[in-house]
Every structure is written in C-alpha cells, then in structure tokens.
N, C-alpha and C positions, 0 to 999 in steps of 0.2 A: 504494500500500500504506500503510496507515495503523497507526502504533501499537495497542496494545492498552489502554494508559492504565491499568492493572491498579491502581495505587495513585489514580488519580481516581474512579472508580469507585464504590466506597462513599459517596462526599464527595457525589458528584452526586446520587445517592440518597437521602441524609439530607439532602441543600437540595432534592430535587424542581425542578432544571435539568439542562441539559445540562452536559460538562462543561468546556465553554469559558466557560460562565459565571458559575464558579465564581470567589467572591472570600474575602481573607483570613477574613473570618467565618465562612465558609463550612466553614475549617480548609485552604483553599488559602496555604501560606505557606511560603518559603524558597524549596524545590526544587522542592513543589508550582503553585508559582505560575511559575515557569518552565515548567515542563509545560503549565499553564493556557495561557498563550501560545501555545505550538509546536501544542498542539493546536487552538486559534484559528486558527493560518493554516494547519494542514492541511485541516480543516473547509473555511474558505473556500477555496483551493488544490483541494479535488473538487467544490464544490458547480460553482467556474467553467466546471470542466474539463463534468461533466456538462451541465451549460448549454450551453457551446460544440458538446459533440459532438449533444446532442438539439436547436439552431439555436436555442434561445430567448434572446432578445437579443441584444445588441451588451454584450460586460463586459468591461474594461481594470485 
C-alpha cells in the first residue's frame, strides 16, 4: 500500500517528474523533502516486489 503523497503532487506536476525526483528547486524542502525520500524507497520497495513476483531478474 503506498501513500497518496497529496502535498507532492502539485510539485511533481509543475517540474514535469515523478515525484521521487523531486529536489529542493523543485519547492521539495523541509518536510517535503523527507517525503521525497520515503516515497523513493516505497517506489523502489514495489517496483522489486513486482519484479520478484513476475520472475524478472535476480534484485537484492
């Protein structure tokens, strides 16, 4: 289950990334930039899981 990221959201939109790749320019800063993170390893955190369960590579 993954956050909903409601206050990154706008932010990722007006930079035109995702929003793990959201940096302080960006208006990622303080609280938001802690978020930026958490949602960086939930990101990676399903992308593995998905990986693992559909057998596409070997990820550690």
């Amino acid at each position: 289950m993954l956050r909903h990221y409601r206050s990154l959201m706008p932010m990722a939109q007006e930079a035109g990334k995702p929003i793990f790749h959201l940096k302080p320019g960006d208006g990622a800063l303080g609280s938001h930039s802690a978020a930026v993170r958490d949602a960086y390893d939930e990101f990676k955190a399903l992308a593995f899981r998905v990986a693992q369960g559909a057998g596409v590579g070997h990820y550690d």
